[in-house]
C-alpha positions as CSV (number, residue, x, y, z in Angstrom):
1,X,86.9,-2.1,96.7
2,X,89.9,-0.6,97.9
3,X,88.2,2.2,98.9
4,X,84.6,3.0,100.0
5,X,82.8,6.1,101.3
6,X,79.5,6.6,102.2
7,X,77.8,9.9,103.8
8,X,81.5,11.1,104.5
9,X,80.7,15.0,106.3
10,X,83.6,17.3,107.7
11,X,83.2,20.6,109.3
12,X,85.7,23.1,111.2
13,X,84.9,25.6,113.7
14,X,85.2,29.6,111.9
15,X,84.7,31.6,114.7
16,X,81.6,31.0,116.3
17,X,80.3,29.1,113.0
18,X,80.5,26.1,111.2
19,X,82.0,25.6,107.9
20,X,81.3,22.5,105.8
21,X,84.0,21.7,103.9
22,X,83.2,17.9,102.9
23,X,79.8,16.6,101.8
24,X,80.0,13.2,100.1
25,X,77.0,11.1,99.7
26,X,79.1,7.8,97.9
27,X,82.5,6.8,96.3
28,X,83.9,4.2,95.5
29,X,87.4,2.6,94.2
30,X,88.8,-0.6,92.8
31,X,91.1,-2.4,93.6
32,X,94.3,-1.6,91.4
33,X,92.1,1.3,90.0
34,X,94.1,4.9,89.2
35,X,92.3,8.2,89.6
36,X,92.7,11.8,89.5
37,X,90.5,14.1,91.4
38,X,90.7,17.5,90.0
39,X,89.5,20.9,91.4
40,X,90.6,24.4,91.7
41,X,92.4,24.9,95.6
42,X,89.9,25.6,98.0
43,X,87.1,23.1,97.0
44,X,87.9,19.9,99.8
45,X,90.2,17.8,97.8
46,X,93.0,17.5,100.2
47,X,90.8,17.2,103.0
48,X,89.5,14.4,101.6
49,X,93.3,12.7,101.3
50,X,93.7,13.6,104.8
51,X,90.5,11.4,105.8
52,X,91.0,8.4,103.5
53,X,94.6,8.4,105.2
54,X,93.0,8.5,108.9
55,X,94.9,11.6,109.5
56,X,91.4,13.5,109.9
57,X,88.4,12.0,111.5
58,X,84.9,13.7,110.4
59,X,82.2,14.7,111.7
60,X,80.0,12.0,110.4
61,X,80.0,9.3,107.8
62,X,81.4,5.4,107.1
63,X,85.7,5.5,105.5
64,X,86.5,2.1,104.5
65,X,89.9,1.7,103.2
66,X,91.5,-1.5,102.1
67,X,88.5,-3.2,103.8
68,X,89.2,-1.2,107.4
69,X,86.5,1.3,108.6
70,X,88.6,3.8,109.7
71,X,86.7,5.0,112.4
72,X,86.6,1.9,114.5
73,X,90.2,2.3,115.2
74,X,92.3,4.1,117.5
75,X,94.9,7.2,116.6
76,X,97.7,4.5,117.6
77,X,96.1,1.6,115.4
78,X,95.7,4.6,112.8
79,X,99.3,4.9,113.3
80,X,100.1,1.2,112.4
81,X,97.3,0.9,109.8
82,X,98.6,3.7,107.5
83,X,102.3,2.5,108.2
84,X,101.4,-1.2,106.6
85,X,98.7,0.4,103.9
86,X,99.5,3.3,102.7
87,X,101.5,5.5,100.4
88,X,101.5,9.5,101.0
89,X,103.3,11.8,99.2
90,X,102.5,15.4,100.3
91,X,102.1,18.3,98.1
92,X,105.5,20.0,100.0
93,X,107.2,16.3,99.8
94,X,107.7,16.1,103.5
95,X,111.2,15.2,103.3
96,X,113.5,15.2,106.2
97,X,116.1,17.9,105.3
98,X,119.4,16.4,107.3
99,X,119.0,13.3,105.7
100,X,120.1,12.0,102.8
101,X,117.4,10.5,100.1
102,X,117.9,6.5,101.2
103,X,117.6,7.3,104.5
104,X,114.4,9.5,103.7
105,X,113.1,6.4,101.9
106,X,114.5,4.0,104.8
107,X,112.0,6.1,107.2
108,X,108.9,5.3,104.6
109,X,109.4,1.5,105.8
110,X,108.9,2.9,109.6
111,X,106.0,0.7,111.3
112,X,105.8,-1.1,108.4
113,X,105.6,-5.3,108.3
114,X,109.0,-5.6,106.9
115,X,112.3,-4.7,108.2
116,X,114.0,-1.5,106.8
117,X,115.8,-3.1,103.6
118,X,118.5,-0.4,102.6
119,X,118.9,-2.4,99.5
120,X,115.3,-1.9,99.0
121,X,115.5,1.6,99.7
122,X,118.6,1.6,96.7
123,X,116.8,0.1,94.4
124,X,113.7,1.9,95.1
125,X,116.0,5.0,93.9
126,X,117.1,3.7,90.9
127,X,113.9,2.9,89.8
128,X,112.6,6.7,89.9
129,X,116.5,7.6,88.6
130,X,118.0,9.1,91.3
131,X,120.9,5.8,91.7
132,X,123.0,8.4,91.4
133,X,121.4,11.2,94.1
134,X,121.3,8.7,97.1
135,X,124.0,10.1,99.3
136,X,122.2,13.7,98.8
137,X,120.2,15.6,101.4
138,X,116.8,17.2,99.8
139,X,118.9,21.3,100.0
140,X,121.2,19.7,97.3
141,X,118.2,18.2,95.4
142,X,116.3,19.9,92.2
143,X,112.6,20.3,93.1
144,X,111.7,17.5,91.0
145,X,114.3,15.5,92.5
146,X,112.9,15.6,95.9
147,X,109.5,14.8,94.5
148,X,111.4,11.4,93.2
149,X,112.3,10.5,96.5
150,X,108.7,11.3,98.1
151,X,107.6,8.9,95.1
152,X,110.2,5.8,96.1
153,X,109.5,6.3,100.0
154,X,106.0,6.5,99.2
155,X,106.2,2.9,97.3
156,X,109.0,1.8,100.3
157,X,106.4,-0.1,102.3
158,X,104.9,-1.7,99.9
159,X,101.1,-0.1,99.9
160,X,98.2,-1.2,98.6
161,X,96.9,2.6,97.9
162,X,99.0,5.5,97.6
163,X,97.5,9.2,97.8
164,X,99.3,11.9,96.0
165,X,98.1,15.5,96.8
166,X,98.8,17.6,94.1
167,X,102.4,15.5,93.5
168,X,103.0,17.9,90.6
169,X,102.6,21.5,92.1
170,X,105.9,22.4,91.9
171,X,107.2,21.1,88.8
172,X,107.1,22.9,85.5
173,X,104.9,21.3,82.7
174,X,107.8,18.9,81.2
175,X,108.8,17.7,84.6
176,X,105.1,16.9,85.8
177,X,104.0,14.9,82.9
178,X,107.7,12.9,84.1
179,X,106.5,12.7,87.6
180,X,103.0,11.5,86.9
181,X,104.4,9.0,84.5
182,X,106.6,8.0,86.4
183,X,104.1,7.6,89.4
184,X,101.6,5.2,87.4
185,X,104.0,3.0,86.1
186,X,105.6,2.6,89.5
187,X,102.1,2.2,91.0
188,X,101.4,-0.7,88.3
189,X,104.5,-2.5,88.6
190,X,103.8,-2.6,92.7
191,X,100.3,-3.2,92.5
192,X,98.6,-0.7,94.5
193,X,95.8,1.5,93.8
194,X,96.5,5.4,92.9
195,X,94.3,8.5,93.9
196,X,95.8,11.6,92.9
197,X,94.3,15.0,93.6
198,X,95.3,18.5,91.7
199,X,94.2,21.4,90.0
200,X,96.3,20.5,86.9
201,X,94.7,20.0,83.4
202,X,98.0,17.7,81.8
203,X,97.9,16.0,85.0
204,X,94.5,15.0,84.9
205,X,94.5,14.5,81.3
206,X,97.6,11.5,82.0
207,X,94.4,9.3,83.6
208,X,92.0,7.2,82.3
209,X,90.1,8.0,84.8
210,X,89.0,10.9,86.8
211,X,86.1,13.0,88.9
212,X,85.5,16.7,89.2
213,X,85.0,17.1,92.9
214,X,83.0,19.8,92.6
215,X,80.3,17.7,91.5
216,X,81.2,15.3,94.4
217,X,81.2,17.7,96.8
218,X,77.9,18.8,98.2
219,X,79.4,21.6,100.0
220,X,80.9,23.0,96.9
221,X,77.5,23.8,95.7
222,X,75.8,24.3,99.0
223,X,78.1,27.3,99.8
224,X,75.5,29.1,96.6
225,X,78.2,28.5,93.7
226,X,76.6,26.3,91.3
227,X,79.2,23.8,89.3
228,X,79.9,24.6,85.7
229,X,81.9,23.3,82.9
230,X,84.6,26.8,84.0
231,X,85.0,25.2,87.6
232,X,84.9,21.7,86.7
233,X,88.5,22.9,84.7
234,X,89.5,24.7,87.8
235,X,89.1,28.3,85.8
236,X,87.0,29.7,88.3
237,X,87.1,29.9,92.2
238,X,86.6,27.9,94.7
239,X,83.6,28.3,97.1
240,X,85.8,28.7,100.2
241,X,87.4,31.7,98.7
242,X,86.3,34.1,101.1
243,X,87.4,31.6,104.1
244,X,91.0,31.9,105.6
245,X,92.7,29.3,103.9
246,X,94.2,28.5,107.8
247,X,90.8,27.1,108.3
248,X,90.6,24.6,105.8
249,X,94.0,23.4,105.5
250,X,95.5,20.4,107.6
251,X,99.3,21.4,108.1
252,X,101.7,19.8,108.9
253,X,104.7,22.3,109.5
254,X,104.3,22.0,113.2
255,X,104.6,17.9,113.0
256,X,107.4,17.8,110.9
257,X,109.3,20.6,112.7
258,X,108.6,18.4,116.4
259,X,109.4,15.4,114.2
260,X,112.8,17.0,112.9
261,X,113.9,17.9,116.3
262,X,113.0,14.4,117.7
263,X,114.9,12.7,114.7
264,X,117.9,15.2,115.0
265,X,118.4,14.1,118.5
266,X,118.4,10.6,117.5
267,X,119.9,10.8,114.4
268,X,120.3,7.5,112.2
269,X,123.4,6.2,111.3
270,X,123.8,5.0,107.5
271,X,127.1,2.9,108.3
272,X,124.9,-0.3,108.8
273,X,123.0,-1.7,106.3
274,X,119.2,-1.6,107.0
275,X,119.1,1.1,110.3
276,X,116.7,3.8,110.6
277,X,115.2,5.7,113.4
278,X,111.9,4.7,115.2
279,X,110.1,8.1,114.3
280,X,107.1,7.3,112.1
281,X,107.4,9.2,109.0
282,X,103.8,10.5,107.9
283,X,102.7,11.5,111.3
284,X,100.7,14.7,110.9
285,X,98.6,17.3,113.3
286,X,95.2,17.7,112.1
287,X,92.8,20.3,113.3
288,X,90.3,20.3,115.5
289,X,86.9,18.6,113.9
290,X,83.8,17.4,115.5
291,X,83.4,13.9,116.2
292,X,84.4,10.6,114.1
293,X,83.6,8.3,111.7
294,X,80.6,6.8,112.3
């Protein structure tokens, strides 16, 4: 299994009260295995990325992830562990705006067991079509350009799971069955498991395999919405309607903007072959939650 979860609870703080927004009793994924978990916003799906990443620690429960149980290790061997096993690409693609797309790729191999490879990083470009687009910063990119290059730094470490949180939002219908195409054949060719989460119909339908989370997700029904066929499609809302989306979210504007300002004042030269700054890439804030994996 590449990834394993068992009695998986998290909870944030909403003014003097608690709000459950995770409740998983068991799930499971092969190895290799390629899955969409779909949902309408709101319902925990994200949150759930942001643990099986290490980037949130819950209240309670076991996270195994490519045979690590996340909560026996510390935020700095978090650090290192999603560096050498882990793919993210982020719904707002996370990409560093002053630099150009190899160099955003070169700083998905940050941490990682190999050494930066620029020609890595070129070809890794060429493989999602953007040979062409390398010397660009993300301002001068399409939309589904930048997604691209969040896809090839993604793959840049060479994961063995990548998690894609809602890869497609952005992109207009054509452009997202492209993207998610183009994401499972990349994943297949290198190997690695896929779990992508959105509120899409056509990108849900692209899988062989998917799960409502709804009917994962105690909390969904605890909160007194019961699941039906309209909210396993995502027509209907989402339990945590009436709380401020704030509260749920994990952002990571306030990262990336430290991150940018750290990066700017070290900034990486592309006139040598294989250099690239010492920042890790998919560092994130996450907010405050009670305790850790068990």
């Amino acid at each position: 299994m590449i990834v394993e979860v068992k009695d998986l609870v998290v909870e944030y703080d909403i003014g003097n009260s608690q709000f459950t927004a995770v409740d998983i009793p068991a799930w499971s994924l092969d190895k290799g295995a390629q899955v969409a978990i779909f949902g309408p916003s709101g319902c925990g799906k994200s949150t759930l990325l942001h643990v099986l990443a290490g980037l949130l620690a819950p209240k309670s429960g076991k996270v195994n992830v490519c045979g690590q149980n996340l909560g026996q290790l510390s935020e700095s061997d978090l650090d290192h562990f999603r560096a050498r096993h882990i793919g993210y690409i982020f719904q707002d693609f996370n990409l560093l705006q002053g630099y150009t797309a190899v160099e955003n790729v070169l700083l998905g191999m940050a941490f990682s067991r190999q050494k930066p490879d620029r020609r890595h990083a070129v070809e890794l470009l060429a493989r999602v079509g953007l040979s062409h687009r390398e010397k660009h910063r993300p301002p001068e990119l399409s939309i589904g350009e930048r997604q691209r290059v969040a896809i090839a730094r993604a793959l840049a470490r060479k994961p063995e799971l990548i998690l894609a949180d809602e890869p497609t939002g952005s992109l207009d219908p054509v452009h997202a069955r492209e993207v998610v195409k183009l994401l499972r054949e990349a994943c297949r060719e290198h190997g690695c498991s896929l779990v992508v989460v959105s509120h899409d119909p056509g990108v849900v339908d692209s899988f062989d395999s998917s799960v409502a989370f709804m009917k994962l997700n105690r909390a969904f029904s605890a909160c007194g919405v019961g699941v039906s066929p309209a909210r396993d499609e995502g027509i209907l809302p989402s339990c945590a309607a009436g709380v401020p989306p704030a509260s749920l979210a994990v952002s990571s504007s306030a990262a990336r903007e430290q991150q940018q300002k750290q990066l700017d004042a070290d900034k990486m030269s592309t006139a040598h072959e294989g250099e690239t700054p010492s920042t890790h890439p998919d560092k994130m804030s996450a907010p405050q939650q009670h305790g850790g994996a068990a």
